[in-house]
N, C-alpha and C positions, 0 to 999 in steps of 0.2 A: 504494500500500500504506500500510493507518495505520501511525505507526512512535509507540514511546514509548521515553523515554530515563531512564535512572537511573542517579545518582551515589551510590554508597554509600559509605560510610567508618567505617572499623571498629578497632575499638581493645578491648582490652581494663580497661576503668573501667566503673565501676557507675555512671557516670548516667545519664538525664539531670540530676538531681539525686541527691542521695546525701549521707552524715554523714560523706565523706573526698571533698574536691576537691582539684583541683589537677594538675599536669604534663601527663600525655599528654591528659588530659580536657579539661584548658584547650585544646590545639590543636586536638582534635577538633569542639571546640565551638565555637569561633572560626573553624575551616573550615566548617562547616554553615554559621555566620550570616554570616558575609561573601560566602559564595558565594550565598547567598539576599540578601544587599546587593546586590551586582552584576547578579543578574538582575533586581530592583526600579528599579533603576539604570538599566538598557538597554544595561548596559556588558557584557551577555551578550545580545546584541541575536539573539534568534529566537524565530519563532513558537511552536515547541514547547518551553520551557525543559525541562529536566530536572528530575524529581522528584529532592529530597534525603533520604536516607538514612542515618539513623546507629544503627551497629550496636553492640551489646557485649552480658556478661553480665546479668544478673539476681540480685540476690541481696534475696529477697523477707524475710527478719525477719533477726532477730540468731541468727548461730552458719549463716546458708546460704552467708556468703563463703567457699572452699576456704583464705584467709586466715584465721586464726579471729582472729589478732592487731590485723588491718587492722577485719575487724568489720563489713565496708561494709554499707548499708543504700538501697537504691535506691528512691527516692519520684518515681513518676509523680503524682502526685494532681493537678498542677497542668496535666498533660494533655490533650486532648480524644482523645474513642474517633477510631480509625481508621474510617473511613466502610466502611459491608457492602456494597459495589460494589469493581467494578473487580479490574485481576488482580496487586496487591498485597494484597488482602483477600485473595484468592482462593486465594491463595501459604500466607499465614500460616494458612489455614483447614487447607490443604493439608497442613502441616506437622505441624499438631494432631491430625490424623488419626491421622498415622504415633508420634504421640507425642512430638513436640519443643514443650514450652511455646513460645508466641514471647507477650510481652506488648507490646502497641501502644499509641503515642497518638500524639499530633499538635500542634504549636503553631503557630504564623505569626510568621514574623520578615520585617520588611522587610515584611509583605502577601505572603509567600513559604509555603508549606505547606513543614513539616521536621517527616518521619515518622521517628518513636526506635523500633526494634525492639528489644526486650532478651531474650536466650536463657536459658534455665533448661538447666541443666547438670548438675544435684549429682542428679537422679535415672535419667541414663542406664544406671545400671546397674539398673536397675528396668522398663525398657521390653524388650521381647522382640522380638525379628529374626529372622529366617534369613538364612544369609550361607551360601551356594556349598551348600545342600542339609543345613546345620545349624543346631540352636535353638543362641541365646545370646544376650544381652541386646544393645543397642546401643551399650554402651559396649564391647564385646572386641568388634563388631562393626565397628567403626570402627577398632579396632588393628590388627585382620586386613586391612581394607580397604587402611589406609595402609600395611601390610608387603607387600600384592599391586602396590600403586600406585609408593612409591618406596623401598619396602624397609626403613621405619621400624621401627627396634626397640625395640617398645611394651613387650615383657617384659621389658627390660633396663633400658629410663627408668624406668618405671613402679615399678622397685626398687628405687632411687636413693631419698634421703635426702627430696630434693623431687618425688616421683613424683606425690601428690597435685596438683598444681601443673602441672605435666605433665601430667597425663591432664585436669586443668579446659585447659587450652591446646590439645589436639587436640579434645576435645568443643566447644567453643566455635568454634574452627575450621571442623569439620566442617558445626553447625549454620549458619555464616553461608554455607558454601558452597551447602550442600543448597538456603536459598533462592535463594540466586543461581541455582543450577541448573533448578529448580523453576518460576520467574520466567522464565529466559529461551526455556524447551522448555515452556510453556504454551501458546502459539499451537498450534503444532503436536503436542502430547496433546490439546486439546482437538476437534481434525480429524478424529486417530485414532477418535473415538467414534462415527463415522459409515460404516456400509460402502460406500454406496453415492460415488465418490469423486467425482462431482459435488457433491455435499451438502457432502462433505468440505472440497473447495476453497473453497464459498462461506462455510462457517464460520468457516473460516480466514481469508477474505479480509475477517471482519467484526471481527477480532479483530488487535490492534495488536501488531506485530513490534515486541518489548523487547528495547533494547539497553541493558548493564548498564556499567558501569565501576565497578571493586571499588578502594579508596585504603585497603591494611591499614596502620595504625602501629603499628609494634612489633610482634618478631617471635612476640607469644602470638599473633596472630590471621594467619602466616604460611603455617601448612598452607592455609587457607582457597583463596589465591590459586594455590598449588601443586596442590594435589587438584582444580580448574580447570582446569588446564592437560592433566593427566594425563589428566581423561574426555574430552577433547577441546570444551569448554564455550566456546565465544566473548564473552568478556570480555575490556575491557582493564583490565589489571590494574597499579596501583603501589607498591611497596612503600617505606616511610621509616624510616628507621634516625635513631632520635634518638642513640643512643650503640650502642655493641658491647658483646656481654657479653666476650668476648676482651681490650679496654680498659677494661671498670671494672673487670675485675681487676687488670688492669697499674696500673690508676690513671695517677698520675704517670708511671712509670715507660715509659709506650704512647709517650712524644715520642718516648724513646730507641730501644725499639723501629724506630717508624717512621723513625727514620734512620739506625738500624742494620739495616735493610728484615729484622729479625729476625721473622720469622712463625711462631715457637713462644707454643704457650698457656701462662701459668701454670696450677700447679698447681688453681687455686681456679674453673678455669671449670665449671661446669655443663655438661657435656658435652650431655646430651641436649634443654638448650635453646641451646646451641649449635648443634646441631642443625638445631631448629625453625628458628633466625635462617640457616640458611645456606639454604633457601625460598627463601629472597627472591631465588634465582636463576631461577626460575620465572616472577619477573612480568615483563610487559613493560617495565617502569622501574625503576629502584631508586636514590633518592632518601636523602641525607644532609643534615642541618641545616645541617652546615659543613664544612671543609676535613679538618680532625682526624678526623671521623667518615669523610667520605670515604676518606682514607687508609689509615684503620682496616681498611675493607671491603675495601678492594684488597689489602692485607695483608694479613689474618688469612683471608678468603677467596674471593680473587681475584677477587669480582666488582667489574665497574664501575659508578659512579654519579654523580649529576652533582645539584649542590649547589642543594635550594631549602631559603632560611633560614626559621624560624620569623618569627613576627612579634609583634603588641602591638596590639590594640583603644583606638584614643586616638583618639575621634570628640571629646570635648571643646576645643575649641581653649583654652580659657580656663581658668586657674590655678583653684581652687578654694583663693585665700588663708585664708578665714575656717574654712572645713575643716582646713586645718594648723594654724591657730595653738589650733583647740578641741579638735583631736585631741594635738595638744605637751601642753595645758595638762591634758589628762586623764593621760595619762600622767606629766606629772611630778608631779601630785599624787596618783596610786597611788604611787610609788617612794618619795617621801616620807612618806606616812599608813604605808605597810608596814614602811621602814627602822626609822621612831621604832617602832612595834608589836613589831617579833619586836626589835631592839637596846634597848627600853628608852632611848633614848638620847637626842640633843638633835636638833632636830626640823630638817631639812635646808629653805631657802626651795625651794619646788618651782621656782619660773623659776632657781634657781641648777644643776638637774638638766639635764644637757645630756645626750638619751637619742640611742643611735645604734643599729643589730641589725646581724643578720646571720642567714640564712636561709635551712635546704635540709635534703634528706635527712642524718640520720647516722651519714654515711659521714667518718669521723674524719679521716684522712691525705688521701682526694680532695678534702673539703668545704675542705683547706688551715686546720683550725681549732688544728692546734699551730702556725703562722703567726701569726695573729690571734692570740691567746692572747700569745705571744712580743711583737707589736708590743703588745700594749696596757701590756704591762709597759714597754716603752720610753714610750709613749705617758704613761703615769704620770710620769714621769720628767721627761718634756720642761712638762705640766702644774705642777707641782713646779717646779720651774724659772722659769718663767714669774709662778707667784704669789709666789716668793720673790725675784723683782726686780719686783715689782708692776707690770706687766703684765696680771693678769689677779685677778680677786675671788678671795681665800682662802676663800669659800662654795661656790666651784662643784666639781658632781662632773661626772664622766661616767660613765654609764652604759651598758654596750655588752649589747641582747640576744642571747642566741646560741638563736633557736627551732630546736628540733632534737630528734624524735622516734621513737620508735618505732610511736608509733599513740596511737589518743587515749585522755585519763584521766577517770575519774570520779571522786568523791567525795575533791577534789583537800582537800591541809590550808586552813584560815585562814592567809591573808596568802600564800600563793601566788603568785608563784613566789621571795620572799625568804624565806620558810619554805619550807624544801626537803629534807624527810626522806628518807633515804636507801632504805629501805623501800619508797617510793614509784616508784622510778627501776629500768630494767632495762637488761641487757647494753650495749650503750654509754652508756648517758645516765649511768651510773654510770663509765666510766671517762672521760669528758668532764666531771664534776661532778670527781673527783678530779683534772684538772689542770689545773681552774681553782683548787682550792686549793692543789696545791702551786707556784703561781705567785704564792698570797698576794693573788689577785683576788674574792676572795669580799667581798661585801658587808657585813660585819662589822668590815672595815678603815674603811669610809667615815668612817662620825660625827665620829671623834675626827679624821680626815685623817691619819693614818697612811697612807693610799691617797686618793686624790685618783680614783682611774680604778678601776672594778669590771664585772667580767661577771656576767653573771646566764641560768645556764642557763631557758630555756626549754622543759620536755619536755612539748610537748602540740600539739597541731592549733590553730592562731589561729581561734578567731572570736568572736561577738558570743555566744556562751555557753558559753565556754569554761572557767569557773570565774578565770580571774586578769582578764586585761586587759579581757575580755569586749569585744573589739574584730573588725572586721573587719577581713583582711592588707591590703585600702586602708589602712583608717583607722590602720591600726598603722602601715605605710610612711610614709603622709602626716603625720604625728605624729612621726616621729625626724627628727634634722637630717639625716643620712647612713647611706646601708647599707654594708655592706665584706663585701665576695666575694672570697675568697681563692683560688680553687677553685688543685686540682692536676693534676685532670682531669674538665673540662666543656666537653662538646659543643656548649651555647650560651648558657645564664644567662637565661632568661624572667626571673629573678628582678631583673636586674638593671635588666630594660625593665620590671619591674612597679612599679621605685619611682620610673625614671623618668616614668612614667604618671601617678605621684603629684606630680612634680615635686620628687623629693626626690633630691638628689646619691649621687654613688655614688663608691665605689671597687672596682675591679676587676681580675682577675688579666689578664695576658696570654695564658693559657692560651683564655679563654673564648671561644667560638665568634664572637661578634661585637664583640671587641676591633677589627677590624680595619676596622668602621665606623663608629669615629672619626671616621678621616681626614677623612670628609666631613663631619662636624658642625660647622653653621654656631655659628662662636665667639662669646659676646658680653664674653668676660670675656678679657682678654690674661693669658698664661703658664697655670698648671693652670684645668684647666676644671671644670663641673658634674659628668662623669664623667675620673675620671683611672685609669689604667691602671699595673699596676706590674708591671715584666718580672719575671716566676717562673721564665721558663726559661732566661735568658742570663746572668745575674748571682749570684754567691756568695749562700747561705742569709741569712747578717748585712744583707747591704745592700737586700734584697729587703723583709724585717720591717722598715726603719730606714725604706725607703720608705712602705710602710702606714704607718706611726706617723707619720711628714710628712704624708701626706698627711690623717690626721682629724686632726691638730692644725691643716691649713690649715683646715678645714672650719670645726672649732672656734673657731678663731681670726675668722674673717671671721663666723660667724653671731655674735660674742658683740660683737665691735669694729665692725663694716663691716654693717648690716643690707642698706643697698642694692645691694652687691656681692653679698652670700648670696643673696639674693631672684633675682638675675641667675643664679647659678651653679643655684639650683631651675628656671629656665627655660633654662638648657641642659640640663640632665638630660631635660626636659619634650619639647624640641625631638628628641634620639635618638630617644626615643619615639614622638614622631609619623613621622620619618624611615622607621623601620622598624615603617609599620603592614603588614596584612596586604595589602594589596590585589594587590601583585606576587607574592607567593607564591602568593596564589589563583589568580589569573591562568594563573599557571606550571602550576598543579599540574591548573586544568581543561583545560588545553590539552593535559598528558600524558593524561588519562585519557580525553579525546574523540576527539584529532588537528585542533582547529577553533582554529582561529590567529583569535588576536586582535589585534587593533588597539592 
């Protein structure tokens, strides 16, 4: 019998490209091209490799995100058309029929084909069905479906504050199912066309029995794997929980929780994607990034899961020195050209600008940035100190960025982001702008040195046109001496392996999902290393901030005094990074969704 195999993997992000990157899209995308490495590789040694697949929405101009804020914009253009053979064409031909856009293309990675399906979503209320002997559109057809299926109550989400949001998450859903369904009962619809069942048989037997494997991340694309299961559809199916919506409400407060084995919600969960996330009991796997998250699931609801980490693409073995010292040298001559501009003031030497960030969603209390905030005023302090027992040049500043937004800006002011009109800034960047002033970290203090140490909020999406830095999050990471991850509740810090990727040290909480692979990082520097860890959860408020503040002042200290130790501490940072590239979580995660054991 011909057999053909497909690996899908579906997430809810608008790429394959798109004008918002980042988090779950980064893994999704990192899962396609490494699993397309390994089969170029031979390290998925069979004759028939499996086709790759990646799933998500569509959001074809400005204003079709169900996001209006987010804004995403999804650009195939750099694509190639899906080939008009085959019973993947055939699928999506299929689908178009019935009135579900599916938009196709195709790239080569590795010399690997990785076909992007992306669903249109925003006009299923526009499309007409019959459902059980009634007209209605396909989107109340799909709510009907899933309240006959597992008794989903679509009149009840769908009325909620975030209902829009919810009803893009079960249409989206449905659509990635419908093909898998479609895909895998092709063989045999196409049999059916035949009465005589000789004919039937041979049609069949000329046509290649697909088997699917569905890997949903994150629970918007949950029902997909569930409504599977229900029509009795043979796929193996896995589900990955990067965080719980149950603990990012807890935040910080989910440790305590999980050890006081307390399995009540706060008030602030979204019930009905709560909901959606509790699906995930449906797939045949259910996978957590790290410990914390695993825990989460077992508690909040009951089900079990077994831990594959995220990872980090660090195919470079070799430092990109002259990349950091041009990307440092840009940056502190923006900090300087902007300070003297909006201060009028006296003009700071740029190599005296010692830039550090810090960088994530904001999420104020988890992102741990009254933390940070708190040490850099200590951090002030200890600087101060240092130059007034000369120790250290009375020129130098530092400057910590805090990028952290809501979604991205346009028609940003002159001198951006040290001109920072309030006007400009919404619901949190506004109360994260306000305490960084009442900390007296505004960069206004700089010039005269009245402040030695300033934040600098950053509210805008990083990249290479982004109105301030015009930098790419490489080139920004690879450009600061060190990042500082405070978090209070994070499931695992890509952010933290992204600047190790840059080679750029880090500080980070204990909280974070892969604090705990350390232990194995080979050392090249005795006592604090490249990456240092400062316990959030065992130790008093005070001595937790007094640690952060030690430790960018070692940082500080060794890049300004010690260059060859600093350069040593960028190649341990550099070294986590290659540690924990992806190739074992790939590994892991095609062996859950095949059953084919690897060597």
């Amino acid at each position: 019998m011909l057999e053909s195999k497909c690996i899908i993997i579906a997430g809810e992000e608008a790429g394959p490209r798109s004008n918002k990157m980042g988090g779950i899209w980064n893994v999704i995308d990192a899962q396609a091209r490494n699993l397309a490495g390994l089969i170029n590789k031979g390290i998925i040694d069979e004759k028939n490799p499996p086709t790759i697949i990646v799933a998500g929405p569509y959001y074809g101009h400005s204003g079709s995100d169900w996001n209006k804020g987010l804004n995403r914009i999804t650009d195939m253009s750099g694509l190639e058309e899906l080939e008009e053979e085959g019973e993947i064409f055939e699928t999506v031909e299929e689908l178009k029929r019935r009135g579900i856009d599916v938009f196709a293309g195709t790239e080569q990675v590795n010399g690997v084909r990785i076909i992007h399906l992306m669903f249109r979503t925003d006009d299923f209320c526009r499309v007409s069905r019959e459902y059980k002997g009634h007209e209605m559109c396909l989107a109340s057809m799909i709510k009907a479906e899933a309240y006959d299926l597992i008794s989903l109550d679509s009149m009840t989400y769908e009325n909620m504050g975030n209902g829009i949001e919810y009803t893009h998450y079960l249409n989206l859903s449905y659509a990635i199912s419908e093909f898998v369904r479609t895909l895998v009962t092709s063989r045999e619809k196409s049999s059916e066309e035949y009465e005589d069942e000789a004919i039937s048989e041979f049609a069949a037997s000329l046509m290649p029995a697909v088997h699917v494997s569905l890997h949903c991340h994150e629970f918007g694309v949950f029902y997909a794997l569930a409504r599977l299961r229900k029509l009795g559809i043979s796929v193996k199916t896995v589900a990955t929980y990067h965080a719980t919506l149950p603990g990012r409400s807890s935040g910080h407060r989910s440790i305590q929780k999980i050890r006081d084995s307390d399995s009540s919600w706060d008030s602030g969960v979204p019930v009905n994607f709560a909901k959606l996330e509790s699906l995930s009991a449906y797939a045949d796997v259910v996978t957590a990034v790290g410990d914390s998250t695993r825990k989460e699931i077992k508690l909040f609801y009951g089900i079990d899961s077994i831990i594959v980490r995220n990872g980090i693409d660090s195919e470079n073995n070799d430092i990109e020195w002259e990349k950091k010292t041009g990307c440092r040298r840009k940056i502190q001559e923006f900090l300087s050209e902007k300070i003297y501009n909006v201060f009028d003031s006296k003009s700071i030497p740029p190599d005296r600008i010692i830039p550090i960030f810090s960088i994530s969603r904001i999420e104020i209390e988890n992102k741990g940035y009254p933390d940070l905030l708190d040490s850099l005023v200590l951090l002030d302090r200890m600087v101060k100190a240092e130059i007034d027992a000369g120790h250290l040049d009375d020129n130098y500043r530092v400057i910590c960025f805090i990028i952290a937004a809501h979604g991205p800006k346009t028609n940003l002011p002159e001198d951006f982001p040290i001109n920072l009109p309030e006007e400009i800034l919404i619901g949190e960047e506004i109360r994260l702008q306000q305490m960084i002033r009442s900390r007296g970290l505004e960069c206004s203090k700089i010039p005269d040195g009245s402040r030695h140490v300033a934040a600098v909020l950053y509210p805008q999406w990083i990249s290479d046109h982004d109105g301030g830095l015009n930098l790419r999050p490489d080139e920004f990471m690879s450009g600061c001496i060190a990042g500082v991850f405070p978090s209070r509740y994070e499931p695992f810090l890509l952010t933290g392996l992204e600047a190790g990727k840059e080679a750029t040290p880090s500080i980070v909480s204990k909280v974070c999902g892969f604090s705990d692979a350390l232990k194995t990082l080979k050392r090249l520097v005795m006592g604090m290393g490249g990456v240092i860890v400062v316990d959030n959860i065992n130790i008093p408020y005070l001595e937790s901030i007094a640690d952060y503040a030690l430790a960018m002042d070692y940082f500080i200290d060794t890049y300004t005094d010690d260059k060859v130790k600093y350069n040593l501490l960028c190649q341990e940072a550099s070294l986590l990074a290659k540690d924990m590239n992806w190739e074992v979580p790939i590994r892991t995660y095609y062996e859950l969704l095949t059953g084919t054991r690897m060597e």
